[in-house]
C-alpha positions in Angstrom: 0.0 0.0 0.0 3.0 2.0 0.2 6.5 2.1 -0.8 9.6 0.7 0.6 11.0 2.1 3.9 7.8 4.1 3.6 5.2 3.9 6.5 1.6 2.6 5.3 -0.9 5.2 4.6 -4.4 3.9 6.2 -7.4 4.0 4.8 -10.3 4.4 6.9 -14.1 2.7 7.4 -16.9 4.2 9.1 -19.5 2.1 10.6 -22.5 4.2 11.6 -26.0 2.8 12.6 -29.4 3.6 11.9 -33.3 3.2 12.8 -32.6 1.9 16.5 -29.5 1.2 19.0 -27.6 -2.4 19.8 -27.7 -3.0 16.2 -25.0 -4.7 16.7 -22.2 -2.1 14.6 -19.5 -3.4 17.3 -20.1 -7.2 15.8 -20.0 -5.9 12.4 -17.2 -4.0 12.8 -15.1 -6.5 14.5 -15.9 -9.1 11.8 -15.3 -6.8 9.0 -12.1 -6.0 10.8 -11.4 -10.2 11.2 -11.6 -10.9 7.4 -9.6 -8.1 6.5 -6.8 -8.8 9.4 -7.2 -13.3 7.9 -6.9 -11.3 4.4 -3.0 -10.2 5.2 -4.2 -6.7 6.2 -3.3 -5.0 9.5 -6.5 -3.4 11.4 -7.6 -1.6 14.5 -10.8 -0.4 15.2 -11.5 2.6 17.2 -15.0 3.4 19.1 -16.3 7.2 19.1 -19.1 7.5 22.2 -21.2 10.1 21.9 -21.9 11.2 25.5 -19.8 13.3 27.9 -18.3 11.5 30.9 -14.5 11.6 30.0 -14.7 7.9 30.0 -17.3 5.0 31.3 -15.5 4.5 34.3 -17.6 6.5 37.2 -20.6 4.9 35.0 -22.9 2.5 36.6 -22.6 -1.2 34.7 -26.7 -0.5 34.2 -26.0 2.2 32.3 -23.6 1.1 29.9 -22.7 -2.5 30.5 -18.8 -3.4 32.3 -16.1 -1.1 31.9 -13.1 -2.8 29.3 -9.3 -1.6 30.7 -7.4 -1.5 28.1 -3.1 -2.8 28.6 -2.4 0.8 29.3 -4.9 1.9 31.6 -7.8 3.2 29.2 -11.0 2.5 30.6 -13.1 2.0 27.7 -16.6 1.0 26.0 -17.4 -2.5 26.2 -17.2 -3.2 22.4 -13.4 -2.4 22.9 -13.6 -5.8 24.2 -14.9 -7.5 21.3 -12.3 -5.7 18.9 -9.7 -7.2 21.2 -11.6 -10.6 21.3 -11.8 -11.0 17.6 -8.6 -9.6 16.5 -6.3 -10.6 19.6 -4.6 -7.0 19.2 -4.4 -5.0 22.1 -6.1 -1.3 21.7 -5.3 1.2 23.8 -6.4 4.8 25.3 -6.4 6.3 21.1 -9.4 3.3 20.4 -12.1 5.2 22.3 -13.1 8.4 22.2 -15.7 10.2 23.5 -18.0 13.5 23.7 -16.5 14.5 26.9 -13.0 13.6 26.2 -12.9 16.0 22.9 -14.3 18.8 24.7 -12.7 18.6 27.6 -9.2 18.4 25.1 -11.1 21.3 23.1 -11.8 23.7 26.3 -8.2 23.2 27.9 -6.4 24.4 25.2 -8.9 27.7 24.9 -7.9 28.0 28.3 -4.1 27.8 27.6 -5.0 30.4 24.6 -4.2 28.1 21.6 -6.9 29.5 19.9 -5.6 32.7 19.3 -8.4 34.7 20.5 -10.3 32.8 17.7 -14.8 32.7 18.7 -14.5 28.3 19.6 -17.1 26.7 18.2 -18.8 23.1 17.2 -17.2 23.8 13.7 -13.9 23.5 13.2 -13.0 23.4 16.4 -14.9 20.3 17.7 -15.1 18.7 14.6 -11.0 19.4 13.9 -10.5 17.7 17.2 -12.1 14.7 16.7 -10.9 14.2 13.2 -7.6 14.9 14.4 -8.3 11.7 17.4 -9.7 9.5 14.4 -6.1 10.3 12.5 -4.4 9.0 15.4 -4.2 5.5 15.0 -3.5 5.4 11.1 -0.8 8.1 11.3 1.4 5.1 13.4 2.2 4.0 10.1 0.9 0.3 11.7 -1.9 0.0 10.3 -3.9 -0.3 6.7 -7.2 0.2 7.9 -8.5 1.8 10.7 -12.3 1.1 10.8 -14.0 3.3 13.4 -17.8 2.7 14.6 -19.4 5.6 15.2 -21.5 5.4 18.6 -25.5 6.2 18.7 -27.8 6.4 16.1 -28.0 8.6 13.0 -30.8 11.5 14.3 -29.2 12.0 17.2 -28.1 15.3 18.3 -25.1 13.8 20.2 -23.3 12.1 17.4 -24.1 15.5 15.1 -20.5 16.1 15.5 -18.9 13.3 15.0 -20.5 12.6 11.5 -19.6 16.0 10.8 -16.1 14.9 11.2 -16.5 11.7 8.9 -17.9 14.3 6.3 -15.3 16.1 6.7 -12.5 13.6 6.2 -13.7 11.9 3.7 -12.8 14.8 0.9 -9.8 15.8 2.9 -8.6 11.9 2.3 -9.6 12.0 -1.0 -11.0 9.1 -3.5 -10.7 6.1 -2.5 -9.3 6.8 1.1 -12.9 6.4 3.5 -15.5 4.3 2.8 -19.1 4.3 4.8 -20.7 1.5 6.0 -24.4 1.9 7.8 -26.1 -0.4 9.6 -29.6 -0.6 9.6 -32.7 -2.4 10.5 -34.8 -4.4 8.0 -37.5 -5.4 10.8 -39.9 -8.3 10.0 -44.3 -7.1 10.5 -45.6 -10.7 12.0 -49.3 -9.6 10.9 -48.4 -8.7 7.2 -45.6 -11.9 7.1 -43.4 -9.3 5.6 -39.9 -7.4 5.7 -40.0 -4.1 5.7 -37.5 -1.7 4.0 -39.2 2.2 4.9 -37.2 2.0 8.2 -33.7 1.9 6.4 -34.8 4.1 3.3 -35.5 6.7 6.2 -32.1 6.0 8.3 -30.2 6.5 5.2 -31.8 9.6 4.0 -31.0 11.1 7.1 -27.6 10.0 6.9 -27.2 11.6 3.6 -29.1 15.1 4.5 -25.8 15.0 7.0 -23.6 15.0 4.2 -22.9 11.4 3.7 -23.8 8.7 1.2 -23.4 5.0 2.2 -20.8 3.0 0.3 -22.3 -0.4 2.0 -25.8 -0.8 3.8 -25.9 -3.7 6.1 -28.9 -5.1 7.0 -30.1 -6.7 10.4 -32.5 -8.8 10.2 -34.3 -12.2 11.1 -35.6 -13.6 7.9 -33.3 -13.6 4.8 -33.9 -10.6 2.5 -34.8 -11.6 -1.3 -32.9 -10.3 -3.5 -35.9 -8.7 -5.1 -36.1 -6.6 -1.9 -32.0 -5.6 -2.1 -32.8 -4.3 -5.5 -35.8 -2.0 -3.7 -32.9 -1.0 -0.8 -30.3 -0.6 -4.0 -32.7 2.3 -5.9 -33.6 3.7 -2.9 -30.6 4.3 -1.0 -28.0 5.3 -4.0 -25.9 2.1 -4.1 -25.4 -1.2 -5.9 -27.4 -4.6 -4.7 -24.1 -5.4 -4.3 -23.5 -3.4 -1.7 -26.9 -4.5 0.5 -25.8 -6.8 2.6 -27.9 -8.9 4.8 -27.1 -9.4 8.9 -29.1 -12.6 9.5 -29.3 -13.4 13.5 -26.6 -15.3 14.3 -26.7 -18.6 16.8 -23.0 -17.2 18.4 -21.3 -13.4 17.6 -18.5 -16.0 16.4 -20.8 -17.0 13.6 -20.9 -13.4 12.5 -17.1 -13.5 10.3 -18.0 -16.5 8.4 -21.6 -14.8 7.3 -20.0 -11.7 6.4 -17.7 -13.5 4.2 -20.7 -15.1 3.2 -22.0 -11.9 1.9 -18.5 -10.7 0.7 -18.5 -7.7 2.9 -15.0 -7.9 3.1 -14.6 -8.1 -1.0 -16.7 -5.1 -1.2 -15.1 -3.4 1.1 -11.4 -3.5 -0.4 -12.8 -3.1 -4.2 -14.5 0.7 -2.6 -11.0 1.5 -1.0 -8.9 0.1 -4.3 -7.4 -2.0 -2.4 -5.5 -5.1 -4.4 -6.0 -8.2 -2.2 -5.8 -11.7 -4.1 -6.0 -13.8 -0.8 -8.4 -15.7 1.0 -9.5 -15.2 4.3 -8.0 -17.3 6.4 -10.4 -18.8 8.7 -9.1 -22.2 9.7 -8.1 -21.5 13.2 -11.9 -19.7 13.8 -13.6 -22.5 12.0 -11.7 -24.7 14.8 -12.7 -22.7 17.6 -16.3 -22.5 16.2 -16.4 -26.1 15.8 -15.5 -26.8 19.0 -17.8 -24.2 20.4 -20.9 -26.0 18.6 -20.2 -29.7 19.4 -19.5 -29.9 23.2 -18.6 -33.6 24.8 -19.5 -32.5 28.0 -21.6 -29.8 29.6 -21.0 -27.9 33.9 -23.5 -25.2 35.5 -21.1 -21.8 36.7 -22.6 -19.7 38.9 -21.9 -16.3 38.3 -22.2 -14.4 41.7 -22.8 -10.4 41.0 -24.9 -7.4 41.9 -25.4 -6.4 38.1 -26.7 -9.6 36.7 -29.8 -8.3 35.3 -27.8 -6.5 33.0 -25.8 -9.7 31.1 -23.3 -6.8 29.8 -22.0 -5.8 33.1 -19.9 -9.1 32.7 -19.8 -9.4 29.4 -15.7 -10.1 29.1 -16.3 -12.9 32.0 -19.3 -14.6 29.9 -16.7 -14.5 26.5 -14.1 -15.9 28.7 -16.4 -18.7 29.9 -17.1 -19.5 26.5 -13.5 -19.6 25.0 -12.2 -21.9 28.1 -15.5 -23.9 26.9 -14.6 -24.0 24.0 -10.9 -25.3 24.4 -12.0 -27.8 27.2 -15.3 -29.4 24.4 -17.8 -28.5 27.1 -20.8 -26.2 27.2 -20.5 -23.7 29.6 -24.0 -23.4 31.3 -24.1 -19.3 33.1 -26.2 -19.1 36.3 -26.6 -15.3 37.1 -27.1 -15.5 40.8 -27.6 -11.8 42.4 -25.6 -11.5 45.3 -28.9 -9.9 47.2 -29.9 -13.0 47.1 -27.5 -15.1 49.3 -27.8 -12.5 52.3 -30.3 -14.6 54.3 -32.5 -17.4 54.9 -31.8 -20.7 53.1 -29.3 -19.2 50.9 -27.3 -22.5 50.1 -30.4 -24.0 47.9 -29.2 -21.0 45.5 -25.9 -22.8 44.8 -26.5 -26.4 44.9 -26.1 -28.5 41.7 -23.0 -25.9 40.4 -19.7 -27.6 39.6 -18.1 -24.1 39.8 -19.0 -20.7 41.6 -17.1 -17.1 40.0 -17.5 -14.4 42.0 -18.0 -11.5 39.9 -16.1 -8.1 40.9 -17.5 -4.7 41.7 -17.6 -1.6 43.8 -19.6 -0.9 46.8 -21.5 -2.3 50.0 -24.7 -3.4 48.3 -24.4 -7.5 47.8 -21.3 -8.1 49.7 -22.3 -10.4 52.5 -23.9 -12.6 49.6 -20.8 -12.7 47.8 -18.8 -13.7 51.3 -21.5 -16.3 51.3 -21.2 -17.7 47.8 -17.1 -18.5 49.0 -18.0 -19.9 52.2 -20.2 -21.8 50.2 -17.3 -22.9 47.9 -14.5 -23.6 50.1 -16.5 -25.6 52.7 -18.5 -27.5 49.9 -14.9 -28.1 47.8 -16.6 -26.4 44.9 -14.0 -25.2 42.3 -13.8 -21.2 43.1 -12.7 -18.0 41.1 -12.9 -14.8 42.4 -11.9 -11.8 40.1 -11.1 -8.2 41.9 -13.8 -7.7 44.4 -14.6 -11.8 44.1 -11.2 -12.6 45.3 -11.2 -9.9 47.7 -14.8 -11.4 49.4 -12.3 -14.5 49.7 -10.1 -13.1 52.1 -12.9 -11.5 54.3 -14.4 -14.9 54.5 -11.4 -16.8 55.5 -10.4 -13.8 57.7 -13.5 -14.6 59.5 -14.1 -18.2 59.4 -10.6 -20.1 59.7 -8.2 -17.3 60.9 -10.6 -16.2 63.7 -10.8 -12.6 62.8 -14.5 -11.6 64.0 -15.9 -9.1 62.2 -13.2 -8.7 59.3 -14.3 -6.5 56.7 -12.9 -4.7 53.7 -12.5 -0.7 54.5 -14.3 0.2 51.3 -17.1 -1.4 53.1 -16.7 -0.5 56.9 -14.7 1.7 57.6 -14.8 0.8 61.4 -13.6 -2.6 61.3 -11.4 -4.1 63.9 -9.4 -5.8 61.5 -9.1 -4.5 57.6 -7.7 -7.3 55.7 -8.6 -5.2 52.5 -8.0 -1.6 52.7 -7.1 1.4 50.4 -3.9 1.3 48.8 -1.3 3.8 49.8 -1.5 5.7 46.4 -5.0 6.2 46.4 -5.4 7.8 50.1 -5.3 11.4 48.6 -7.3 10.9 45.8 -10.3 12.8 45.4 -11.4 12.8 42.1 -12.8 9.1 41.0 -12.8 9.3 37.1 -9.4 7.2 35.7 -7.6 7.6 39.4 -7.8 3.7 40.3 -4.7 1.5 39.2 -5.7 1.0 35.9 -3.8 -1.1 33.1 -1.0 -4.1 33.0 0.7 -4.8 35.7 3.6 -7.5 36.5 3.3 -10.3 38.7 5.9 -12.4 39.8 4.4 -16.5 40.6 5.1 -18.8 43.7 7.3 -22.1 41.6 4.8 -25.0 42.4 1.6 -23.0 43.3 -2.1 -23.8 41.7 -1.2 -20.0 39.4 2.1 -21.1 38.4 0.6 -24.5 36.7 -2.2 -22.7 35.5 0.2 -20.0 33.4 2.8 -22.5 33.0 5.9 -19.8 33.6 6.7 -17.5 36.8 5.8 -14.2 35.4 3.2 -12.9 34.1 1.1 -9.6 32.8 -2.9 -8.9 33.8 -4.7 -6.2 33.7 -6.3 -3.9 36.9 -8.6 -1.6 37.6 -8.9 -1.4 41.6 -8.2 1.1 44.0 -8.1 -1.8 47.5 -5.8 -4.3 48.1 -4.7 -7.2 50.0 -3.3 -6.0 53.7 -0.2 -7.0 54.5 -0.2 -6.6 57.8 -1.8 -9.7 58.5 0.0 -11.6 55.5 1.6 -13.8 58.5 -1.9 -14.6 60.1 -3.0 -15.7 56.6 -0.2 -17.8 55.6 -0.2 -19.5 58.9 -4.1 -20.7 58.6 -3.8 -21.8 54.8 -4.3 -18.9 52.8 -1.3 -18.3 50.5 -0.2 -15.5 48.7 0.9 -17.0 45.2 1.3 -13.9 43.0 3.3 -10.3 44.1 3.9 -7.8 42.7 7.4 -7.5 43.1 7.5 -3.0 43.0 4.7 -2.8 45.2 4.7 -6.3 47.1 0.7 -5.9 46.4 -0.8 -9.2 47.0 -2.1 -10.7 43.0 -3.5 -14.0 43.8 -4.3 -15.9 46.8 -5.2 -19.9 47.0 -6.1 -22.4 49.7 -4.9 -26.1 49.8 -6.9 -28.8 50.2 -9.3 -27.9 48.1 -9.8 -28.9 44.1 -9.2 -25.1 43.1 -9.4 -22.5 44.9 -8.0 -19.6 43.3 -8.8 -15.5 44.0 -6.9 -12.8 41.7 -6.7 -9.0 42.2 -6.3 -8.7 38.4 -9.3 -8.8 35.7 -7.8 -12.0 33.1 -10.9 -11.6 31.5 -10.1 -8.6 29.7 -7.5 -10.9 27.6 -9.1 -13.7 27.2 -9.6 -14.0 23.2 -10.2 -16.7 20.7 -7.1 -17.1 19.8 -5.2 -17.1 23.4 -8.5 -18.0 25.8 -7.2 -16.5 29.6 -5.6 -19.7 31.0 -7.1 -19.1 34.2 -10.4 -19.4 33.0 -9.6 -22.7 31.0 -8.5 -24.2 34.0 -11.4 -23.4 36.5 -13.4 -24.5 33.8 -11.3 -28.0 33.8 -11.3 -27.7 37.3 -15.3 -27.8 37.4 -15.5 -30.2 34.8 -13.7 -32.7 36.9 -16.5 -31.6 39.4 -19.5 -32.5 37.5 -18.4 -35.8 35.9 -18.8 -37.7 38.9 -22.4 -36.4 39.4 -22.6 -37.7 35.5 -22.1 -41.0 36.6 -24.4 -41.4 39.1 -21.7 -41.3 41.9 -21.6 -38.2 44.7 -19.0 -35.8 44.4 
């Protein structure tokens, strides 16, 4: 794409989405972004959010599903998550940007006077801003396309902006440099039996009133479109049938890459952009993982323990990492969202009988926290294979602190802040922060193994990288206590000494982490703590298989 000794030039996709939100534009993106990466290519894929918290880290999961960490420290929109999952590249803090973020860039350098004196406004100065953040990645010289999804719906007076800034770029890239891709809904009318296409024709006239023509229109839908219907879409929305391509349902997201390929999506796309690329995709090792994925052996029950369950997206990088480490081990991996509410009182061990595993999800706050102390008890009495991630490995601690080292009354300081003994408590660097937004360790952090421990057969090597996003920790000042009455510190880190990991003996697999694996876990590398609890709870249920107690 460019000459020797010269960095590539990117060229740049923009996914936008029409007629109604969770669409699915993430999915499409990230399978788009697959085919081209199988093709040869080198892709990112970069996430504009179109309202103004700086980030979606002080937002509740409710509002806009779990917060993805990115390696260094970004915390970012969930469908960061499923570039990473699909690609297995890393993104970073340049792969999401939002509202908030560009003004607040936009307002700090008024106030340092870069502008001159210059009247700021929405256009250039907003609109300069965020082109110049969409420019970001491809001007690494890494990459030949940088496809970036645009959050939101076209219509909305939030994302005004940003499509201005796609306008924009595409003439100062020039031919063949951008190409649009909308997605949009085809919905199905039960009591005429028929598809409907006036909700597209209507998404993509507003689109172009903005300015912009779609090169591609993808349609979501849950009957197949005839092609009699993606001429209709074709006359009516300025482009060739060619270019309407149809977004049937899909049993898995994983399907979604194949079906696109189906559709040539991918072809399209590099014949807009003039890009020469004689290669098939090369899907073998996704075909493998999907094959596995549809034709289990075996089958376990997880109970996930959280406080957000009724939201499915406040885990979402914990349900994706369930299904990889199903996936490598040939066994279904059967959720249980348990609320943690609900293990406070009463009978509350009913709630977890019949799982062969029990992950307790992390989190912030007071709210559920005795039920998730519960669900461990639960685990390490009943010799249930346990994972606790952040706050799930820190309930761990409070519950052995309690029950087998004899600490009445233990309790984490986020929690109480009375409590005679605070085996989790604020970490050193965080006691005079007061601002909340991106001021928690966030991002990769080393960890050094104990030779011989549960973690250091799990990873296989000593050291190791995961990911954080906490602001309590393990306290060492009873580190002695613990390791005398069976709780042992497995993983350090060696600069701080911050306790990483902590694991019982005696027990099948116990394991608690202060880290998030999840956030690596892809389908090409799944998170090898996550294929092993899954093992671990395998071994669990097959005896129950037989007939035989556990």
């Amino acid at each position: 794409m460019s000459g020797k000794g010269q960095p590539k030039t990117a060229k740049y996709i923009f996914v936008t989405g029409g007629v109604t939100s969770s669409l699915g534009k993430g999915i499409i993106a990230s399978s788009l972004a697959k085919l081209l990466q199988a093709r040869g290519l080198s892709v990112t894929i970069q996430k504009l959010d179109p309202y103004i918290n700086i980030d979606p880290g002080t937002l509740n999961p409710y509002e806009h599903g779990e917060c993805y960490v990115t390696n260094d420290g970004a915390e970012t929109d969930l469908d960061l998550g499923h570039y990473e999952r699909f690609l297995g590249v890393p993104t970073s803090q340049a792969n999401n940007i939002t509202t908030g973020r560009v003004y607040f860039n936009v307002i700090t350098k008024e106030r340092r006077g870069d502008y001159l004196g210059k009247t700021v406004q929405v256009v250039p100065h907003i609109t300069d801003e965020i082109k110049q953040n969409i420019l970001l990645l491809g001007a690494t010289g890494q990459y030949d396309i940088v496809i970036t999804e645009l959050g939101g719906c076209v219509g909305d007076i939030e994302s005004l902006p940003f499509i201005e800034a796609a306008r924009q770029l595409k003439w100062d890239l020039g031919e063949k440099n951008t190409l649009f891709i909308h997605l949009t809904l085809v919905p199905y009318i039960a009591a005429a039996g028929e598809l409907k296409t006036k909700p597209t024709q209507h998404s993509v006239r507003a689109l172009s009133e903005y300015g912009i023509q779609p090169d591609i229109i993808v349609c979501r839908t849950e009957h197949p479109i005839p092609q009699e219907m993606r001429r209709k879409i074709a006359l009516f929305c300025n482009v060739s049938p060619n270019d309407v391509i149809e977004a049937m349902d899909a049993e898995t997201i994983y399907d979604v890459p194949l079906l696109m390929r189906k559709e040539k999506l991918d072809q399209r796309a590099l014949y807009k952009l003039d890009i020469y690329n004689d290669k098939d995709a090369d899907l073998e090792q996704w075909k493998n993982f999907l094959g596995k994925l549809k034709n289990p052996t075996e089958q376990i029950t997880i109970g996930l323990v959280g406080k957000y369950v009724e939201l499915k997206d406040s885990y979402k990088s914990i349900a994706e990492g369930l299904i990889h480490a199903g996936a490598v081990n040939e066994t279904k991996v059967n959720v249980v969202w348990i609320s943690s509410e609900n293990l406070v009182e009463g009978d509350y061990q009913k709630k977890l009988e019949n799982l062969d595993g029990i992950l307790v999800a992390p989190g912030f706050g007071e709210r559920g926290i005795e039920g998730k102390i519960n669900a461990v008890k639960y685990a390490r009495e009943n010799k249930v294979p346990f994972f606790g991630i952040c706050l799930g490995m820190q309930c761990a601690v409070i519950e052995y602190a309690r029950n087998v080292v004899g600490f009445e009354n233990a309790h984490s300081s986020e929690m109480n802040k009375e409590t005679p003994y605070p085996v989790i408590d604020l970490m050193e660097e965080q006691k005079l922060v007061t601002n909340k937004g991106g001021t928690m360790r966030l991002g990769a952090y080393a960890c050094k193994l104990e030779k011989g421990s549960l973690a250091h057969h799990v990873y296989g090597k000593l050291n190791i990288q995961e990911r954080h996003r906490h602001r309590y920790e393990f306290n060492n000042a009873y580190l002695e206590q613990f390791k005398n009455a069976g709780m042992i510190p497995t993983g350090i880190n060696t600069d701080s000494g911050l306790v990483e990991i902590v694991e019982i003996k005696d027990h099948p697999f116990f394991i608690g982490v202060q880290f998030h694996p999840e956030y690596k876990s892809n389908v090409a590398n799944p998170a090898p703590l996550f294929v092993h609890f899954v093992k671990a709870a395998l071994r669990n249920a097959i005896p129950l298989m037989k007939g035989t107690t556990k």
